[in-house]
TORKOL-4160 file (C-alpha; in steps of 0.2 Angstrom, whole numbers, padded with zeros to 4 digits, m for minus):
133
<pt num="1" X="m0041" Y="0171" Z="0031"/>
<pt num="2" X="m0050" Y="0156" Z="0032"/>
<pt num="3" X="m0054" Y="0151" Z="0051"/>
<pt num="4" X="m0043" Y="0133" Z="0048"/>
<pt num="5" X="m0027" Y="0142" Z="0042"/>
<pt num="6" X="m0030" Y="0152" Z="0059"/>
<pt num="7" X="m0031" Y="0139" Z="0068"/>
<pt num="8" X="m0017" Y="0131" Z="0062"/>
<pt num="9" X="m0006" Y="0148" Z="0067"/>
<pt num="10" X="m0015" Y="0146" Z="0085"/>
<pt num="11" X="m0011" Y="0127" Z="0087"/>
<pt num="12" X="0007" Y="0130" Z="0083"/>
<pt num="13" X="0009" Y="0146" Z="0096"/>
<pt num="14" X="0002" Y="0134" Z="0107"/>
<pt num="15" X="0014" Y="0118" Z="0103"/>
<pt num="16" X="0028" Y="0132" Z="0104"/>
<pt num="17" X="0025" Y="0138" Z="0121"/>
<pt num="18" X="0020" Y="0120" Z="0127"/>
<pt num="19" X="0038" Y="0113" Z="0119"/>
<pt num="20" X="0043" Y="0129" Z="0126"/>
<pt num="21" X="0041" Y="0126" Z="0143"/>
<pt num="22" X="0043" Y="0105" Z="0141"/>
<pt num="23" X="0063" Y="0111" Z="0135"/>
<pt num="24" X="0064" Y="0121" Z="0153"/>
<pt num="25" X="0056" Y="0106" Z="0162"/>
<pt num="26" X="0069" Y="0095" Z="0155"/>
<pt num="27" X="0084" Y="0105" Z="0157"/>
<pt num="28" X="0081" Y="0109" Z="0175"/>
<pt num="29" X="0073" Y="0090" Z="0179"/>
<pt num="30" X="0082" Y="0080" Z="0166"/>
<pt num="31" X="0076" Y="0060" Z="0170"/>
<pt num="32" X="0061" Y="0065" Z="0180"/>
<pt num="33" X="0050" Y="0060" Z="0162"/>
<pt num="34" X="0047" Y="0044" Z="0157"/>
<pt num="35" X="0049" Y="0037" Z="0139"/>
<pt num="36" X="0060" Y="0047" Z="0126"/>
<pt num="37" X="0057" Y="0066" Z="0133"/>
<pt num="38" X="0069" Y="0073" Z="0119"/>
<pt num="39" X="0061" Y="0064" Z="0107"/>
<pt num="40" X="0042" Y="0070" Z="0113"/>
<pt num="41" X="0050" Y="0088" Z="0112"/>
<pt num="42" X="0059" Y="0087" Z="0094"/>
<pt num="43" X="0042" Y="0083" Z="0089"/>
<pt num="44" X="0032" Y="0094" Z="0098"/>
<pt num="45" X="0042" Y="0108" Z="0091"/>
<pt num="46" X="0044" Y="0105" Z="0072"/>
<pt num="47" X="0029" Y="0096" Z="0069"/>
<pt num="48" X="0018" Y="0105" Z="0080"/>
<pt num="49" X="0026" Y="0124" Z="0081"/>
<pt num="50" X="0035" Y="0124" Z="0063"/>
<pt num="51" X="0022" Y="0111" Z="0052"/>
<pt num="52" X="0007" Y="0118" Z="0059"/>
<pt num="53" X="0013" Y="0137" Z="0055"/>
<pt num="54" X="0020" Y="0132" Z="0039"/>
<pt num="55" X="0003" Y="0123" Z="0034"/>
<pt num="56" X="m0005" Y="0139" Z="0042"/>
<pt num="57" X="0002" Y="0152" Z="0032"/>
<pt num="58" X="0006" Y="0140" Z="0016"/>
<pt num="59" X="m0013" Y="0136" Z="0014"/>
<pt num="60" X="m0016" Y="0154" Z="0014"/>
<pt num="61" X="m0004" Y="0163" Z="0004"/>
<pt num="62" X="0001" Y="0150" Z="m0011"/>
<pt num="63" X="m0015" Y="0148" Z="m0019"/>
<pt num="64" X="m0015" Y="0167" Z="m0023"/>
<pt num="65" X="0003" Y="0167" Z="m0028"/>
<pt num="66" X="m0002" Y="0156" Z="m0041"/>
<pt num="67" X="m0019" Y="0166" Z="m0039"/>
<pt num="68" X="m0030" Y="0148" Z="m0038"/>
<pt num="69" X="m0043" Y="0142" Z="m0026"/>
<pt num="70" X="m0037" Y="0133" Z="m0014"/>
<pt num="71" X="m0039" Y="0113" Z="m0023"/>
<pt num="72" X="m0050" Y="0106" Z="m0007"/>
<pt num="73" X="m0055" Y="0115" Z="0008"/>
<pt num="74" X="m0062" Y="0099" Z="0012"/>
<pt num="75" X="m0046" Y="0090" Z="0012"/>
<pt num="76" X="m0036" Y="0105" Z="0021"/>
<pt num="77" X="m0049" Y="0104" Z="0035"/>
<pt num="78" X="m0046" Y="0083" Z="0037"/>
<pt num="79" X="m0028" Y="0088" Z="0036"/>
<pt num="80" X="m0028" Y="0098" Z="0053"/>
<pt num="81" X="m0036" Y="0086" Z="0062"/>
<pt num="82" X="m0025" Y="0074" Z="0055"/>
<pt num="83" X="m0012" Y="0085" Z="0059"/>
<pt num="84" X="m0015" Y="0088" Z="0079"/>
<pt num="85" X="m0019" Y="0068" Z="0081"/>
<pt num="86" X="m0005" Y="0062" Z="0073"/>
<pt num="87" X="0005" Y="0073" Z="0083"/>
<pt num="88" X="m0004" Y="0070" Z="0099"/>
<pt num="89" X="m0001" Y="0052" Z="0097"/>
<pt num="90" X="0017" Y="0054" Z="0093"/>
<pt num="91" X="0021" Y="0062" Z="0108"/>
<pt num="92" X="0010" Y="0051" Z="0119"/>
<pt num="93" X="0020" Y="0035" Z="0110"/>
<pt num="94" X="0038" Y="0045" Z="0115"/>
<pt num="95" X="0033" Y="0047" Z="0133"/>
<pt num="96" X="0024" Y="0030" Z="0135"/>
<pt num="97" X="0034" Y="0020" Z="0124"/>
<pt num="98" X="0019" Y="0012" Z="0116"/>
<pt num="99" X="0028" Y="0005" Z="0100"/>
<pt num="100" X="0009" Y="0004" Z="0092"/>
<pt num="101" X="0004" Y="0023" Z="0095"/>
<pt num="102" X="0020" Y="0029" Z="0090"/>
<pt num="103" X="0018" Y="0019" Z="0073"/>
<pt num="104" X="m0002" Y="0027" Z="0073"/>
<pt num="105" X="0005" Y="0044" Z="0077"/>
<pt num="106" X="0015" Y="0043" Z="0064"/>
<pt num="107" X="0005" Y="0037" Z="0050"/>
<pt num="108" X="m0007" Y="0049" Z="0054"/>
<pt num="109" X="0004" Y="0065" Z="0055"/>
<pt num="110" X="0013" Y="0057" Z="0039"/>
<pt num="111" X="m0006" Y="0057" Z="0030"/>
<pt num="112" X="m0006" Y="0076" Z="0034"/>
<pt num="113" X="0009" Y="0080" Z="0027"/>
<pt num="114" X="0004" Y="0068" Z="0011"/>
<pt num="115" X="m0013" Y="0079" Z="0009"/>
<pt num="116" X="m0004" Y="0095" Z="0012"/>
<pt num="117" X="0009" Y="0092" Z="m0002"/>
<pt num="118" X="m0006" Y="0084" Z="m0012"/>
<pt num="119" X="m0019" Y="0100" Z="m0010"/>
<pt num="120" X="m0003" Y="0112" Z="m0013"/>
<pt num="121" X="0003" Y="0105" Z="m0029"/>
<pt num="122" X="m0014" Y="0103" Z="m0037"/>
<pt num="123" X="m0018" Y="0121" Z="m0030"/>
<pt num="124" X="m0004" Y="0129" Z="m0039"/>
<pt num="125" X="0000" Y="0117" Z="m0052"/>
<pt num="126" X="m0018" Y="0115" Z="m0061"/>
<pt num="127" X="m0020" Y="0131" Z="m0076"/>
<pt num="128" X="m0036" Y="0142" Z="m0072"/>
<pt num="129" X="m0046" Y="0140" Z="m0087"/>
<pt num="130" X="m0047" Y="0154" Z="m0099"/>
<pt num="131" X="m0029" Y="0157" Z="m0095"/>
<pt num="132" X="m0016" Y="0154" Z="m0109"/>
<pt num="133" X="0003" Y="0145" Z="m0107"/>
């Protein structure tokens, strides 16, 4: 497996147990967080624990369903920086209530999901050469 799909699998263990334990907090200290706690724990969990072990697993196993390289490794590797930033900023934006890194957060956590879909469609879409119908 290649050492950026790992840690992809890692980073979403970790978003789990942290919006884990950010769900406890909140339901035994609810209002003691500023900004939009829920909102900063939505995000947490299903960007950072399901995207990330989606992208993890997904950019492992599809190519060789459709037995195809990966299209860029380059572009995968951008895509989980991309990934842990945008999701990063998100949250921060939710607690703070910083309109402006919200809207960054988003745009960059939106552009990981836009080069994921990208590098997996032409991954399993483009005919090997050689290869017939």
């Amino acid at each position: 497996m290649h050492p950026r799909n790992r840690w992809f699998i890692v980073c979403s263990l970790v978003y789990a147990i942290l919006g884990g334990g950010f769900g406890v907090y909140q339901a035994f200290f609810p209002g003691t967080l500023p900004g939009l706690p829920a909102r900063a724990h939505g995000h947490i969990m299903l960007l950072g624990f399901v995207a990330m072990m989606i992208y993890g697993v997904a950019l492992h196993t599809l190519p060789r369903f459709a037995n195809k390289p990966l299209y860029s490794e380059r572009l995968a590797n951008l895509q989980l920086w991309a990934a842990n930033i945008g999701l990063l900023l998100l949250v921060a934006g939710w607690l703070g209530y910083w309109k402006a890194v919200l809207f960054a957060g988003g745009v960059i956590a939106w552009a990981a999901m836009a080069a994921f879909a990208y590098n997996i469609i032409r991954s399993v879409s483009a005919r090997p050469t050689g290869e017939e119908g």
